[in-house]
Residue frames as a rotation matrix with the C-alpha (Angstrom) as fourth column:
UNK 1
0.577 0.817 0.000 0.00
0.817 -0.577 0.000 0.00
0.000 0.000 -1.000 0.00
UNK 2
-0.287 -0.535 0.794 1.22
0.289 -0.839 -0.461 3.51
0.913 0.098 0.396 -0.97
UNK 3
0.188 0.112 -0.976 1.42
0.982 0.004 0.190 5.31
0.025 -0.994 -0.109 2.77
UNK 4
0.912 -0.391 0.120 2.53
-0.396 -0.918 0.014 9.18
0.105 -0.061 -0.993 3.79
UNK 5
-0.249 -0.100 -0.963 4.66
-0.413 -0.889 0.199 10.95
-0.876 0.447 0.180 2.45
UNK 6
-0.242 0.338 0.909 3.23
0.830 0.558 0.014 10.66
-0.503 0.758 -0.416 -0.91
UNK 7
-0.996 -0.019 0.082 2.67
0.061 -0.836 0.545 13.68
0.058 0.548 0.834 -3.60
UNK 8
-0.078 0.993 -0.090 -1.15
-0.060 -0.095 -0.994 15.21
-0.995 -0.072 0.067 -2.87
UNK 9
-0.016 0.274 -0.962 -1.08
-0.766 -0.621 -0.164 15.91
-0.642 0.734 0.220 -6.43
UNK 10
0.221 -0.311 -0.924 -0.19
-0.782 0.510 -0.358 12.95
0.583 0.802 -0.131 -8.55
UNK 11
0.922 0.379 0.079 0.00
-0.387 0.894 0.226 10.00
0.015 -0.238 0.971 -5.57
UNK 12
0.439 -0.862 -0.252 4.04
0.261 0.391 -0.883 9.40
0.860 0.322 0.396 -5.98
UNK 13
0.902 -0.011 -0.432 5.61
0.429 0.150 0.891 8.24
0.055 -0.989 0.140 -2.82
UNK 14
0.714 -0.579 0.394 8.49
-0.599 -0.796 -0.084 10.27
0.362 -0.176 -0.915 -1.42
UNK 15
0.102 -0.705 -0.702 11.31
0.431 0.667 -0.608 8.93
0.897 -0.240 0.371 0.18
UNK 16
-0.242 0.252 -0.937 10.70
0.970 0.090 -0.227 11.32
0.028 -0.964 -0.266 2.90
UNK 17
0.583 0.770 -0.261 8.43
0.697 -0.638 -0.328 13.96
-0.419 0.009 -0.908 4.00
UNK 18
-0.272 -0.535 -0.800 10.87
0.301 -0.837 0.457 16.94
-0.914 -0.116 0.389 3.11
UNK 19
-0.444 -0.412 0.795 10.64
0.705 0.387 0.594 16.10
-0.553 0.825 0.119 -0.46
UNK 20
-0.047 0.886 0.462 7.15
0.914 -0.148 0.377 17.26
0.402 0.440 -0.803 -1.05
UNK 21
-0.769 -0.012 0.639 7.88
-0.113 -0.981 -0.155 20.94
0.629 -0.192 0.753 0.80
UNK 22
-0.940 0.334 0.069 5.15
-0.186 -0.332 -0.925 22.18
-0.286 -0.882 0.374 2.80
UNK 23
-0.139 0.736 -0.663 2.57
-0.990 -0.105 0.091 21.71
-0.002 0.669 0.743 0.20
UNK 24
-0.321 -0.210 0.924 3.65
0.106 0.961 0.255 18.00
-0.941 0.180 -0.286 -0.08
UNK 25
0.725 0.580 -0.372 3.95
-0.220 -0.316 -0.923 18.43
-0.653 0.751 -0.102 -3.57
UNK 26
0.202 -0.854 0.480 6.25
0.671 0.478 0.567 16.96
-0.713 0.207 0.670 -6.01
UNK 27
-0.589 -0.530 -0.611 8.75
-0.050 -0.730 0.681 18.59
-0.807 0.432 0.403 -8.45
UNK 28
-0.976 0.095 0.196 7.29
0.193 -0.039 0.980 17.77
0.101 0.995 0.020 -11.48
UNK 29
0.042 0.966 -0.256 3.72
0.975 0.016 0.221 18.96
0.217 -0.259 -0.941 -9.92
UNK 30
0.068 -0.342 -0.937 5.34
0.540 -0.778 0.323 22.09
-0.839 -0.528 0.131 -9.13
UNK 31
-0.811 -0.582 0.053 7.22
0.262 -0.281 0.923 22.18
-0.523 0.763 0.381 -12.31
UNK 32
-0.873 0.400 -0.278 4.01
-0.201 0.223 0.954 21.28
0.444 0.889 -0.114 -14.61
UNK 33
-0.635 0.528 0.563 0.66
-0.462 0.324 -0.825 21.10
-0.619 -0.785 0.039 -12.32
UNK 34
-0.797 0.531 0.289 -1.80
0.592 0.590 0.550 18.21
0.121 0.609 -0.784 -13.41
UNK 35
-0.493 0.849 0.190 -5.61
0.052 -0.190 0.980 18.90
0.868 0.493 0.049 -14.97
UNK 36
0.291 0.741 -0.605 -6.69
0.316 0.523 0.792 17.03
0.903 -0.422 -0.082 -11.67
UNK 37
0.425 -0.065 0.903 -6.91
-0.699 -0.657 0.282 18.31
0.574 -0.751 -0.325 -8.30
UNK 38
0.347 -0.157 0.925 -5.77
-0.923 0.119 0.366 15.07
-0.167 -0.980 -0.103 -6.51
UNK 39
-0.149 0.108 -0.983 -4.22
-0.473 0.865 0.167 11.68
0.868 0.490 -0.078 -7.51
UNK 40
0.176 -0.151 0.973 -4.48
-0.958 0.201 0.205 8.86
-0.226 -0.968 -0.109 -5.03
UNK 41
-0.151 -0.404 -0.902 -2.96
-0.835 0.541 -0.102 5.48
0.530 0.738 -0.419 -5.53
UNK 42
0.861 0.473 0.186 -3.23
-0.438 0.503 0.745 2.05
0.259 -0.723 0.641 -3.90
UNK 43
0.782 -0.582 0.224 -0.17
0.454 0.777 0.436 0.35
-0.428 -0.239 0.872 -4.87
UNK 44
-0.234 -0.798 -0.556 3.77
-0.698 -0.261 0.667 1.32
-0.677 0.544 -0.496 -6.23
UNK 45
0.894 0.370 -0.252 3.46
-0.447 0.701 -0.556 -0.57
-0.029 0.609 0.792 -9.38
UNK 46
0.223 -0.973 0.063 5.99
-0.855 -0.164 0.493 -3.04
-0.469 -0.164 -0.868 -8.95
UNK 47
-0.867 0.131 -0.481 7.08
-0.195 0.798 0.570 -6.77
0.458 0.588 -0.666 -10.07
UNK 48
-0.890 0.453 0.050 3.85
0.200 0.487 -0.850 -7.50
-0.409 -0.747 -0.524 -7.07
UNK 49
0.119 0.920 -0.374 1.01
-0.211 -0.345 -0.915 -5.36
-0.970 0.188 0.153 -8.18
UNK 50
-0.570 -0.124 -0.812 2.33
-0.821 0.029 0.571 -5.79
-0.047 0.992 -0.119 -11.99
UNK 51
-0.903 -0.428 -0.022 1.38
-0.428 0.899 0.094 -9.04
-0.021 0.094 -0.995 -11.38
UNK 52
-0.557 0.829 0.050 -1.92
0.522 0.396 -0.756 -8.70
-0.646 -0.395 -0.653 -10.11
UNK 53
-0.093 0.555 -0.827 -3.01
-0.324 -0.802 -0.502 -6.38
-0.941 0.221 0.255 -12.45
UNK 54
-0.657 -0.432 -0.618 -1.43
-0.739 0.208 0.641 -8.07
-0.148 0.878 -0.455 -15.08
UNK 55
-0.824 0.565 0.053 -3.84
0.522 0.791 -0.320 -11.70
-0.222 -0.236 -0.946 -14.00
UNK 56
-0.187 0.672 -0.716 -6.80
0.116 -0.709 -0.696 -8.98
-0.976 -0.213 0.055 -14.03
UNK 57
0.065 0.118 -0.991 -6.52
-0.486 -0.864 -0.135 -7.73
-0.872 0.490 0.001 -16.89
UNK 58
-0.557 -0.360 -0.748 -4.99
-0.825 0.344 0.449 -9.52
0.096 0.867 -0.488 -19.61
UNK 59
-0.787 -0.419 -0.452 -6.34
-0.427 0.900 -0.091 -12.62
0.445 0.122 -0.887 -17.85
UNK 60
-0.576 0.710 0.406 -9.71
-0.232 -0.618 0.751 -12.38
0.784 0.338 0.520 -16.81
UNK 61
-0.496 0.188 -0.848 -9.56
0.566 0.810 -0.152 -12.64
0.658 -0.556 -0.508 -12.90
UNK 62
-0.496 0.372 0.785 -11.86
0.237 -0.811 0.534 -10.84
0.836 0.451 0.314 -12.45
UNK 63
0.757 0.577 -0.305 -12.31
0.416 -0.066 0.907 -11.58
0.503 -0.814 -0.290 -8.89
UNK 64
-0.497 -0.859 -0.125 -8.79
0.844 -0.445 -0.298 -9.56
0.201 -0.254 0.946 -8.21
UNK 65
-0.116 0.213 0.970 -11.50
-0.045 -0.977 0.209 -6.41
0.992 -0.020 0.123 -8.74
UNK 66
0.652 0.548 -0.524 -12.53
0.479 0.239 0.845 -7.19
0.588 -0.802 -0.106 -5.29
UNK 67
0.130 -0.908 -0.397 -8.81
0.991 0.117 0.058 -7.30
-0.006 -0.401 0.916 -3.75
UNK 68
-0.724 -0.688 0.049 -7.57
0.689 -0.725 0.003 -4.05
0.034 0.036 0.999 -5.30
UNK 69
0.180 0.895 0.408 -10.92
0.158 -0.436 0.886 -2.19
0.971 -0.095 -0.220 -5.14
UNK 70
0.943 0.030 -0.332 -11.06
0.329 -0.254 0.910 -2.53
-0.057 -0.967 -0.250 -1.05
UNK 71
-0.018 -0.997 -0.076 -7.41
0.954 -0.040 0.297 -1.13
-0.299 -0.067 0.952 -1.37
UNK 72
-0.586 -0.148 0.797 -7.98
0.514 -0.827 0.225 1.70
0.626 0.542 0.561 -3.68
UNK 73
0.664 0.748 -0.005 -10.99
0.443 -0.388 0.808 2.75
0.603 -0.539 -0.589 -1.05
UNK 74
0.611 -0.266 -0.746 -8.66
0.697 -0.266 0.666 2.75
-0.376 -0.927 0.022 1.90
UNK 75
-0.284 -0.817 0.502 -6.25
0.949 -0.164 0.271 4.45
-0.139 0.553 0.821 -0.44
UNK 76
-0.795 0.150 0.587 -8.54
0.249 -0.802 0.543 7.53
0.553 0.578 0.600 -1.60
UNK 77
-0.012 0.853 -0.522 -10.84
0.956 0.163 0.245 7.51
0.294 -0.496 -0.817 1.42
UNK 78
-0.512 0.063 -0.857 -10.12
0.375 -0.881 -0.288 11.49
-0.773 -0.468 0.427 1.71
UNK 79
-0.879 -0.122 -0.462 -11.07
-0.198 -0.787 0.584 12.16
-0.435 0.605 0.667 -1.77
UNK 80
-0.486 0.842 -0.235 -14.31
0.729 0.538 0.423 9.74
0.483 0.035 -0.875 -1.58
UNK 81
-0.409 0.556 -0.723 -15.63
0.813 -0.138 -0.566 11.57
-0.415 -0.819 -0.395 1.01
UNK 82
-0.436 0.384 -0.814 -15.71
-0.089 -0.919 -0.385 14.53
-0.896 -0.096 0.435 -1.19
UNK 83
-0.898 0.012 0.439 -17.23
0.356 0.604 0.713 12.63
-0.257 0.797 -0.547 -4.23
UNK 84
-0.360 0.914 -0.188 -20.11
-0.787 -0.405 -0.465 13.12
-0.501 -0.019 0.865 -6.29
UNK 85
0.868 0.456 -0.194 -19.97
-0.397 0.403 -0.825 10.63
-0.298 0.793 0.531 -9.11
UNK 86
-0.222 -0.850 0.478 -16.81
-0.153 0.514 0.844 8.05
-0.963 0.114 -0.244 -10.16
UNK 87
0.769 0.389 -0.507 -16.28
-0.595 0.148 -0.790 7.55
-0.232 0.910 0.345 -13.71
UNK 88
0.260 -0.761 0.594 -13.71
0.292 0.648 0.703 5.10
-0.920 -0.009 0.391 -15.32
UNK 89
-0.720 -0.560 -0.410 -10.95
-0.455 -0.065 0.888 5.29
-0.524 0.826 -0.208 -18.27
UNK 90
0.634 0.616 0.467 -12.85
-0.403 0.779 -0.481 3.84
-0.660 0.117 0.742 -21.24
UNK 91
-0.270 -0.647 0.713 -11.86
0.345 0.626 0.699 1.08
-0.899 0.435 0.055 -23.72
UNK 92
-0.687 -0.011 -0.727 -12.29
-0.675 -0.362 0.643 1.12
-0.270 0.932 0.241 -27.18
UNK 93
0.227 0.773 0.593 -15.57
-0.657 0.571 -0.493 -0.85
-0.719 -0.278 0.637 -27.80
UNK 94
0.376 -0.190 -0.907 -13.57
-0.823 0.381 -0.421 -3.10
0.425 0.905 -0.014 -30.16
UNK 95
-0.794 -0.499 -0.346 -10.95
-0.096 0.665 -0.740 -4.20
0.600 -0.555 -0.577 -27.55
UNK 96
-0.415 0.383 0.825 -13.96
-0.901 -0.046 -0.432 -4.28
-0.127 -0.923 0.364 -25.19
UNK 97
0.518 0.443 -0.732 -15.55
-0.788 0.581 -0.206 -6.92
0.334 0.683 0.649 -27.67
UNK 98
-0.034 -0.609 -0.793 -12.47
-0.099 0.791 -0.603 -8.85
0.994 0.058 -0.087 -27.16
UNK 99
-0.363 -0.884 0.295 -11.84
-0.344 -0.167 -0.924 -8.66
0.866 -0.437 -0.243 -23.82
UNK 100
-0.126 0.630 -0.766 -15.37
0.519 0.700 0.491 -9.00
0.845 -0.336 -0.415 -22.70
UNK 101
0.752 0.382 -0.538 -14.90
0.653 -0.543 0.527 -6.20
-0.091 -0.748 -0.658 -19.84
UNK 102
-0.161 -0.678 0.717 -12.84
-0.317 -0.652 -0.688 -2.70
0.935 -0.338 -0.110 -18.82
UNK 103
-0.171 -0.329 -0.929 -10.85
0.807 0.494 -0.324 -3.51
0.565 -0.805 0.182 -15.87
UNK 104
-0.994 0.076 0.082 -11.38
-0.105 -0.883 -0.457 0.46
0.038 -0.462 0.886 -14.74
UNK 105
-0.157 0.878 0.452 -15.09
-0.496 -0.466 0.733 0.20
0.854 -0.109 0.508 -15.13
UNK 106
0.350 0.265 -0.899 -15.35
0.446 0.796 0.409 -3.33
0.824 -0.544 0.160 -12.66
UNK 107
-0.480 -0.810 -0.336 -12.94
0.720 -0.145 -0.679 -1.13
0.501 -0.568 0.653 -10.74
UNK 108
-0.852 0.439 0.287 -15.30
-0.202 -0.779 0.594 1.71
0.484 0.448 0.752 -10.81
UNK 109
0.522 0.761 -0.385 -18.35
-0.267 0.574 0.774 -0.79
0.810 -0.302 0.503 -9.40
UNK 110
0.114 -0.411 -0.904 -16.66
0.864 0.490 -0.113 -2.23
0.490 -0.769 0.411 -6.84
UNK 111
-0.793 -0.363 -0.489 -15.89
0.609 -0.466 -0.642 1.06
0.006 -0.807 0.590 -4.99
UNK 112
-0.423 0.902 0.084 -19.20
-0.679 -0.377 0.630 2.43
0.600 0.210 0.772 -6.06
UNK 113
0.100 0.853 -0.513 -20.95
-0.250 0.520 0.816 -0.53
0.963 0.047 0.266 -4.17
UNK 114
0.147 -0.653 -0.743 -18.87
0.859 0.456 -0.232 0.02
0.490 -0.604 0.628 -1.36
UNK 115
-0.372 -0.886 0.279 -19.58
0.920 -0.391 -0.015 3.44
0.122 0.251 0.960 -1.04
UNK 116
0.326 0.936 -0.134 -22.98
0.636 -0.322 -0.701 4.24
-0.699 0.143 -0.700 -2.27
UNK 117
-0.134 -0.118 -0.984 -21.04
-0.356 -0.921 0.159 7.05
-0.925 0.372 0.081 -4.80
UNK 118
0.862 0.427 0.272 -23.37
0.051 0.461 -0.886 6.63
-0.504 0.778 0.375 -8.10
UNK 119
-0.648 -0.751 -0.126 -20.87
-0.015 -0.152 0.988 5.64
-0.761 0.643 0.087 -11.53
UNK 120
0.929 0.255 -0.267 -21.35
-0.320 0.195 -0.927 6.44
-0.184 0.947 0.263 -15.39
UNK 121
0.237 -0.546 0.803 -19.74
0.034 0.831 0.555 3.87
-0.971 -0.105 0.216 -16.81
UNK 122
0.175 0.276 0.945 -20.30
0.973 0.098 -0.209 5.45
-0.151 0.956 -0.252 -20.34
UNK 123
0.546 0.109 -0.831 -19.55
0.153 -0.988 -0.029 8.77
-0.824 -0.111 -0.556 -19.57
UNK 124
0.080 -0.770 -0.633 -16.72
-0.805 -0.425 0.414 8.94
-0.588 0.477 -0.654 -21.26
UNK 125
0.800 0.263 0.540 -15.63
0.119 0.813 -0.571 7.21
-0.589 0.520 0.619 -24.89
UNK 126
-0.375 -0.927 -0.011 -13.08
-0.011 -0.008 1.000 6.38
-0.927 0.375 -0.007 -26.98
UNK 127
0.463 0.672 -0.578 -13.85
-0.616 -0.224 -0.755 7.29
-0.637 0.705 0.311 -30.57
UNK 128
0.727 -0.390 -0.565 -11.45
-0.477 0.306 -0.824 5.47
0.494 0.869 0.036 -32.41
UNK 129
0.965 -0.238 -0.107 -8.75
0.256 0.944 0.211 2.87
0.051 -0.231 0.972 -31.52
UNK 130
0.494 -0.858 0.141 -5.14
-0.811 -0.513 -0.281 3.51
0.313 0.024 -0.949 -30.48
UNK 131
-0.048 -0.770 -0.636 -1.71
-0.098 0.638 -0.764 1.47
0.994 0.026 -0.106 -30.39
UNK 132
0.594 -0.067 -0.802 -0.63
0.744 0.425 0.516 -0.33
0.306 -0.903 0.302 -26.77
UNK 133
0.966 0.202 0.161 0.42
-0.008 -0.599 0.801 2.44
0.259 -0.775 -0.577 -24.31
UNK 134
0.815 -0.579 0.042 2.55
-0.048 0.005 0.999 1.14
-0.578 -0.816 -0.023 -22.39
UNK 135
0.390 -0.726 0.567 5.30
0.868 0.494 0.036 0.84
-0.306 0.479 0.823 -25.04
UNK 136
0.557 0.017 0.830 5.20
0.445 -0.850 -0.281 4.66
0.701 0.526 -0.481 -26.10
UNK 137
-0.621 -0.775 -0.117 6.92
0.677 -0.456 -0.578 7.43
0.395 -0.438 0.808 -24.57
UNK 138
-0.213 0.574 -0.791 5.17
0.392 -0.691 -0.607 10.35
-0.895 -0.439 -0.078 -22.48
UNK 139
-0.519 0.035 -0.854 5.16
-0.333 -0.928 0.165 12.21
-0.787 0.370 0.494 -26.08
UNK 140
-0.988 0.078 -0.134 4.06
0.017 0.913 0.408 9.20
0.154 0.401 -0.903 -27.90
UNK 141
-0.471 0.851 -0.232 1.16
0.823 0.329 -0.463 8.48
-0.318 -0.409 -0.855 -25.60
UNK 142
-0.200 0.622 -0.757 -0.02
-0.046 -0.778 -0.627 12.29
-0.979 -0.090 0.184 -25.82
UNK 143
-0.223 0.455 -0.862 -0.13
-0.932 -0.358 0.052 12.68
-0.285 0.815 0.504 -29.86
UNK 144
-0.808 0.354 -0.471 -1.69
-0.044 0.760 0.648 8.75
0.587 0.545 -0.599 -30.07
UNK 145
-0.570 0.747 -0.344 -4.38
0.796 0.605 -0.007 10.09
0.203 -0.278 -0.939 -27.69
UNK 146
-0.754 0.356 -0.553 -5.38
-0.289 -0.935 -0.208 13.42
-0.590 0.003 0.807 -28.55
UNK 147
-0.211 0.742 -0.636 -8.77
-0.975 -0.115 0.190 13.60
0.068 0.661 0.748 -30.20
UNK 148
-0.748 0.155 -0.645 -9.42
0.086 0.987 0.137 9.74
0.658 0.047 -0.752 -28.91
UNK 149
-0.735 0.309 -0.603 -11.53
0.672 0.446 -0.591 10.48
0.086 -0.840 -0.536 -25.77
UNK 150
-0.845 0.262 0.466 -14.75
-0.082 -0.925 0.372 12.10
0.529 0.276 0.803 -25.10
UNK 151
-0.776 0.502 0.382 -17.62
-0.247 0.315 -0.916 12.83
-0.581 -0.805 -0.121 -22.93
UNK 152
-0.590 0.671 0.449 -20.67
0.731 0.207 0.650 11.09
0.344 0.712 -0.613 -24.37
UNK 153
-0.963 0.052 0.263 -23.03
-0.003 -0.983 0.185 13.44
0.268 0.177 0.947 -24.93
UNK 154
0.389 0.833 -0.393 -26.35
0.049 0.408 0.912 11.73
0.920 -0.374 0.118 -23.77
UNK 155
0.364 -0.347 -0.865 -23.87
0.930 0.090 0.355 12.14
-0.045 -0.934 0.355 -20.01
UNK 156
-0.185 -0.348 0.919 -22.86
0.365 -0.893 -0.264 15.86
0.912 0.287 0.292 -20.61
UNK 157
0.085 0.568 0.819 -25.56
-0.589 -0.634 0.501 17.77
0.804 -0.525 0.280 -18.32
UNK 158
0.746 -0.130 -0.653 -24.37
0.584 0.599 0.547 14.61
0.320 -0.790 0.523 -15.38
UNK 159
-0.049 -0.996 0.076 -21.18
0.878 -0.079 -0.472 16.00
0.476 0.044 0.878 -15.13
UNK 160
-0.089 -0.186 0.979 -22.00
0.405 -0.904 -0.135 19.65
0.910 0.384 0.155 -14.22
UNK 161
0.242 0.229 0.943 -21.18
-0.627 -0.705 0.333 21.18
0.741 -0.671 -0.027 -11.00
UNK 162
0.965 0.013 -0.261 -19.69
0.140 0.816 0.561 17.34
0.220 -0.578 0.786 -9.69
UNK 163
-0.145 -0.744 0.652 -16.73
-0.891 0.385 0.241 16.60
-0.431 -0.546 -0.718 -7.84
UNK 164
0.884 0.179 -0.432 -15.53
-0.408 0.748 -0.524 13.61
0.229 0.639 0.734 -10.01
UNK 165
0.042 -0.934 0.356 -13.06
-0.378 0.315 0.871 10.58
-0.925 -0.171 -0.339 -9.79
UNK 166
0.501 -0.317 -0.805 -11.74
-0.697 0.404 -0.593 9.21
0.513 0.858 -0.018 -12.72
UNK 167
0.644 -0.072 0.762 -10.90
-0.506 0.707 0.494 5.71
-0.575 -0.703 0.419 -12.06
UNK 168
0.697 -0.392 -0.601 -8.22
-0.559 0.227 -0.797 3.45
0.449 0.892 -0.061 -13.75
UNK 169
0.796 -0.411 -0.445 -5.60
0.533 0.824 0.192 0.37
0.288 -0.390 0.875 -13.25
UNK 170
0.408 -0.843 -0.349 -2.63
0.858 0.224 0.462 2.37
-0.312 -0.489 0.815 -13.24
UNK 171
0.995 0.062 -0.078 -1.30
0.030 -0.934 -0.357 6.00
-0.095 0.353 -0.931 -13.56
UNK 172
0.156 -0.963 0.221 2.05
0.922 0.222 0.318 6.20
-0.355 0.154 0.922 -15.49
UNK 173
-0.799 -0.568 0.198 2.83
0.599 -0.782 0.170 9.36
0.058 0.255 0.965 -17.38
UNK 174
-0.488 0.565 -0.665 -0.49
0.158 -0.692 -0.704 11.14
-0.858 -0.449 0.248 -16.93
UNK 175
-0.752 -0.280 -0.597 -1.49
-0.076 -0.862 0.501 11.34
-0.655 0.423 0.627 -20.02
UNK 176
-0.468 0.815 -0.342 -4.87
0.478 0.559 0.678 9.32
0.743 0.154 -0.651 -20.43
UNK 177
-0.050 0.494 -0.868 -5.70
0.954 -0.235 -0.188 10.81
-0.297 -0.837 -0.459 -17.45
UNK 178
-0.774 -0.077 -0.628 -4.95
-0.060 -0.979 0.194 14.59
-0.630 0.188 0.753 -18.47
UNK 179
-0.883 0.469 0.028 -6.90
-0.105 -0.255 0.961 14.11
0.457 0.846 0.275 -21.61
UNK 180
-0.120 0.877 -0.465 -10.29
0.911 0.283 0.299 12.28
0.394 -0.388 -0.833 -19.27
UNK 181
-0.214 0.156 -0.964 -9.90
0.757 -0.597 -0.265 15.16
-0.617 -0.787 0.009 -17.06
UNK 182
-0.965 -0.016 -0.263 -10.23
-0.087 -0.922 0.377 17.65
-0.248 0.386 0.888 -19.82
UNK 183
-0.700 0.691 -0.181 -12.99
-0.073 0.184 0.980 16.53
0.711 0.699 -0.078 -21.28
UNK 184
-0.253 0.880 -0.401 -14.70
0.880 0.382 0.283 16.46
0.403 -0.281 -0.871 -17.99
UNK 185
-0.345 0.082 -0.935 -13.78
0.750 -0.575 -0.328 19.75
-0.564 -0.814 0.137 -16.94
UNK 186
-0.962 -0.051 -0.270 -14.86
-0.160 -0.695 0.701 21.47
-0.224 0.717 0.660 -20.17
UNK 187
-0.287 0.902 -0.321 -18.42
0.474 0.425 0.771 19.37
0.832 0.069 -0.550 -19.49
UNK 188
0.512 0.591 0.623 -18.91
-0.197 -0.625 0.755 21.54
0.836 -0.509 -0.203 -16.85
UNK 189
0.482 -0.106 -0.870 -17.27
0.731 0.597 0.332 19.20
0.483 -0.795 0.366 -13.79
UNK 190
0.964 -0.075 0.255 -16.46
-0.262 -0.438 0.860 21.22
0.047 -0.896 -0.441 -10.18
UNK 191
0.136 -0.982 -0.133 -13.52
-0.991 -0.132 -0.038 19.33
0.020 0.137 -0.990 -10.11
UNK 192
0.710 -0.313 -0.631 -11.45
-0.040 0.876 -0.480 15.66
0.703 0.366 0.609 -11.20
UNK 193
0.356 -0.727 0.586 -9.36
-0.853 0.003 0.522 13.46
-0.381 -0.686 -0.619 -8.87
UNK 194
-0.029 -0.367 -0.930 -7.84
-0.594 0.755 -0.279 10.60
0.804 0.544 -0.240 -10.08
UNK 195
-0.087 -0.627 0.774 -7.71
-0.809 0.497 0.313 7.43
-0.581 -0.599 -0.551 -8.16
UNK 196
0.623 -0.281 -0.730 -6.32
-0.673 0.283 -0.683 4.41
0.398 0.917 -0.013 -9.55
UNK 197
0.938 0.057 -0.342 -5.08
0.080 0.924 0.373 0.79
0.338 -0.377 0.862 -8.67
UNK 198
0.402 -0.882 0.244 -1.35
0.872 0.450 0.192 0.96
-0.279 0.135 0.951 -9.17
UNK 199
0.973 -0.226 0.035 1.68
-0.206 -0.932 -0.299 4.52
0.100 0.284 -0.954 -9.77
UNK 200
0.577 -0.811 0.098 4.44
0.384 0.164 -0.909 4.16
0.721 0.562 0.406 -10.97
UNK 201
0.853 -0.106 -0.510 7.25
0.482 -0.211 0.850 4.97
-0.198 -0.972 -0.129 -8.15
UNK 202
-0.545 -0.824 0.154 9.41
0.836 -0.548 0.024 7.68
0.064 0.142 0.988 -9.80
UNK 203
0.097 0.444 -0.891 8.59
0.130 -0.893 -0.431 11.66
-0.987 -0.074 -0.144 -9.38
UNK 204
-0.465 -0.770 -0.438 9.71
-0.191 -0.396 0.898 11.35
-0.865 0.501 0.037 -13.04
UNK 205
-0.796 -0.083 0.600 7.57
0.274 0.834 0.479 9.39
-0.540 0.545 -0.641 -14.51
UNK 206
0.359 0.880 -0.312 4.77
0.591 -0.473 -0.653 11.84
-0.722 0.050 -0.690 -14.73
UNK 207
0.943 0.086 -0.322 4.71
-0.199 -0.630 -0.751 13.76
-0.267 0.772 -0.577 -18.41
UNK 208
-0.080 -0.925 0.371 8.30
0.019 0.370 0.929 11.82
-0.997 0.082 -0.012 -18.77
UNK 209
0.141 -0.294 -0.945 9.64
-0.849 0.456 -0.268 10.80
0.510 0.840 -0.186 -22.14
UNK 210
0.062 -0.519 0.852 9.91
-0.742 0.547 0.387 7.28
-0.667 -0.657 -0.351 -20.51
């Protein structure tokens, strides 16, 4: 479990409290502040959580949502409290075809049913299909997911005036997340936190070239 000291902004664990200043803020949050107002994380993604996420996901144990759900609660239980409405990353309804589920939406339900804090699972959409992530660089990711996400419009007029989480498996360079968060704060949303199974355990890794 990620613990204090930990960046308020973006969920990246410190090595000790000084790091983060009074603010508890990392550098590259300083340097570059994110869309979102808060990240919060459950796990350091390491070879452990890779592992579980990896089974999850790729592999459809889909009773792991349970596990890392009650984690991601205790994890973000300051920024629940100020919830209105949880949304998840979406997939591309192709890979969803294949896959058969989004591991952020189950993720999404589980702390929603655990919670009582309503989700649109549809809010948000991918219009069009993009290459595997995780292989890209930070600059990569950003110009193979510009113009990919969007709020559906039948969920617009939800969105206004909410205190939203964006949900998701794992926050690496920020840059799926930056784009969700626009698109909800230009729908009107109060404000976007991010919480999210698994973070990468570098201050660097955020808007990186990695």
């Amino acid at each position: 479990m990620i613990v204090e000291p930990y960046c308020e902004r973006c969920s990246v664990p410190f090595s000790h409290i000084s790091f983060g200043g009074a603010q508890k803020i990392c550098v590259s949050c300083q340097t570059k502040p994110p869309l979102w107002r808060s990240a919060r994380a459950a796990f350091v993604y390491n070879d452990w959580s890779r592992k579980i996420i990896f089974l999850f996901k790729y592999y459809g144990h889909t009773e792991y949502a349970d596990f890392i759900g009650q984690r991601m609660i205790q994890a973000g239980n300051n920024i629940l409290k100020k919830a209105d409405l949880l949304v998840p990353v979406p997939m591309y309804v192709g890979k969803l075809r294949k896959r058969k589920f989004n591991q952020a939406a189950l993720l999404a339900h589980y702390v929603s049913r655990k919670t009582s804090i309503p989700v649109i699972p549809d809010g948000l959409q991918r219009i069009r299909e993009t290459r595997a992530l995780a292989s890209l660089s930070g600059e990569q990711r950003a110009e193979e997911i510009k113009n990919v996400i969007k709020v559906r419009e039948k969920r617009r007029n939800h969105f206004k005036g909410k205190s939203i989480i964006l949900v998701d498996d794992v926050l690496t360079t920020g840059v799926t997340a930056s784009v969700c968060v626009k698109e909800l704060l230009e729908a009107g949303a109060l404000s976007v936190d991010i919480l999210v199974a698994a973070r990468t355990n570098s201050e660097n890794n955020l808007y990186n070239n990695e």
